[in-house]
N, C-alpha and C positions, 0 to 999 in steps of 0.2 A: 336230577330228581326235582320236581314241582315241590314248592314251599305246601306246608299246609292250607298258608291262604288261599294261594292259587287253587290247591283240592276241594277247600269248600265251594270258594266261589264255582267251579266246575259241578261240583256237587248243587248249586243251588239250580246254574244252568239246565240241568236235565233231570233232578227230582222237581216235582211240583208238589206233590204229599208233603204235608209238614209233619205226620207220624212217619215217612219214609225218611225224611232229614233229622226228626230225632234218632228214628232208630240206630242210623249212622252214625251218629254222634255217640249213640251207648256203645253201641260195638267199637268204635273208636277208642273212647280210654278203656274200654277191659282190655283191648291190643294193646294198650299202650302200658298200662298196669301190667300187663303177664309180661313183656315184655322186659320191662325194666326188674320186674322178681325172677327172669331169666336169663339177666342177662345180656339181651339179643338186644338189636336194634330199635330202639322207643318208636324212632318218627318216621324210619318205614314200617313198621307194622302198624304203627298207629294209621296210616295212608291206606294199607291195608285196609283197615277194617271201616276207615271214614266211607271210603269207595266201590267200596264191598259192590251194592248195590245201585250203584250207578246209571246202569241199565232197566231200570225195575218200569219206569214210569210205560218202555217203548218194548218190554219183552213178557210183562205180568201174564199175557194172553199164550205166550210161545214161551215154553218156559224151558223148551233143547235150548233155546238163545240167549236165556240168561245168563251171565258173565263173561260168554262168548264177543256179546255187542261191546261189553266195558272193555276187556283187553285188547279190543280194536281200536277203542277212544284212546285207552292209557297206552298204547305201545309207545317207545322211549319218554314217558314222561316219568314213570314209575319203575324204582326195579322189577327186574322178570322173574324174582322169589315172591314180589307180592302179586304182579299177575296171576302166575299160576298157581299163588294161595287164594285169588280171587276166581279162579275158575275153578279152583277144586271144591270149594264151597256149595256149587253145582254140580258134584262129579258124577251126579246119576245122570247126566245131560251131556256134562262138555267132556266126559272120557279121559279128566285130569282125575287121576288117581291121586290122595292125598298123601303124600310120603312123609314131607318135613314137618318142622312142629309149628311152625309158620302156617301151614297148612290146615293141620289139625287144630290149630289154636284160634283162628277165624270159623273154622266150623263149630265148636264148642262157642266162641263168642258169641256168633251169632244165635245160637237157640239161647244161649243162658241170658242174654238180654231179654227179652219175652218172657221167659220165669221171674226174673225179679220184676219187673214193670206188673207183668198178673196178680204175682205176691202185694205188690202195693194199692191198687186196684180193687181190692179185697177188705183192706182193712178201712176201718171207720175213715179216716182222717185224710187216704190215699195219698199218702207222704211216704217218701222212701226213708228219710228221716226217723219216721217211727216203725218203718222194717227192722225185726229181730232178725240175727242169723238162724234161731234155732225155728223160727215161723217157715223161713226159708229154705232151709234144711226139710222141715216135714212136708212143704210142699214138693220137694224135691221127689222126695218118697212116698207121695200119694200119688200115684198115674193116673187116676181120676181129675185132678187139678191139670190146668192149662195142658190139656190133650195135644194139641198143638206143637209143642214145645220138648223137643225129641231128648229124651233123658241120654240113648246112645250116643246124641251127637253133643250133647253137654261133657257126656262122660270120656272124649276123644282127650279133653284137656289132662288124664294124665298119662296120653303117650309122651304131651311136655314134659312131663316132670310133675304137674302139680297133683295131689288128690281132691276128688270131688268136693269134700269139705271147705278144704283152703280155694280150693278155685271158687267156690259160691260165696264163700267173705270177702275175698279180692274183689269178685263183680259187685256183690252187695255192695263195697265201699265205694267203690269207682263210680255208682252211678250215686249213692250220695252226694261226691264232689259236685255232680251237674245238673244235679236234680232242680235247678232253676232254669236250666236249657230245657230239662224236659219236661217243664211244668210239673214236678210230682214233687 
């Protein structure tokens, strides 16, 4: 398995978006948070979620080939649990059906990262810093807010184990920690 380092540097290789390389980054520690609240493996799912998107800059237009192109790039550098958590993230495309919670729990990362980064966005100060849980919580629950941002695919996080509450304070926290990486 590739060091982290080696995944970003890979990751800078073939994102050029510096919002695509945040985003990676968000989705990364809520991997690595759920992760460690579950239990499971911190630094492969963390790899999981850094890599997610790996493919984005060369498939945004072809979107059957997104995550398809990246478990091409990562085949033996990454376990084959985060691969086809990485293609199941796409599963209306790559016909990786999501089973494990590895799976589900990158699908949920990914949209919940886009809700809190919106949540923040929103307020005067745009710090995630001065992100309330319960702010986050009601956008949660207004579908009018960040349209975008698939409350189903949010709510996969409690085939994990977690319920939608605590999974939205875990991310809330998590991107506080890096909220200097991602400028907010």
């Amino acid at each position: 398995m590739i060091t982290r380092e080696e995944a970003f540097a890979l990751l800078q290789k073939y994102l050029k978006d510096e919002k695509l390389i945040k985003h990676s980054l968000a989705v990364e520690i809520i991997m690595r948070k759920m992760a460690n609240k579950l239990g499971k493996d911190v630094d492969s799912w963390g790899l999981a979620g850094l890599l997610h998107d790996l493919d984005y800059d060369y498939t945004d237009k072809e979107p059957e080939k997104h995550a398809n192109v990246t478990a091409q790039i990562l085949e033996g550098l990454i376990p084959e649990k985060c691969i086809n958590a990485i293609k199941a993230h796409n599963y209306k495309h790559t016909d990786y059906i999501p089973t494990t919670s590895i799976d589900k729990a990158l699908i949920a990362a990914d949209a919940v990262s886009g809700l809190v980064i919106a949540t923040a966005l929103i307020i005067p100060s745009k710090k995630l810093a001065d992100v309330r849980l319960e702010t986050l919580l009601d956008k949660f629950y207004d579908h009018s807010f960040a349209q975008g941002c698939s409350r189903s695919r949010i709510e996969l996080c409690q085939d994990t184990g977690l319920d939608v509450d605590a999974f939205l304070a875990l991310s809330l926290n998590s991107l506080k920690e890096i909220a200097d990486k991602l400028g907010l």
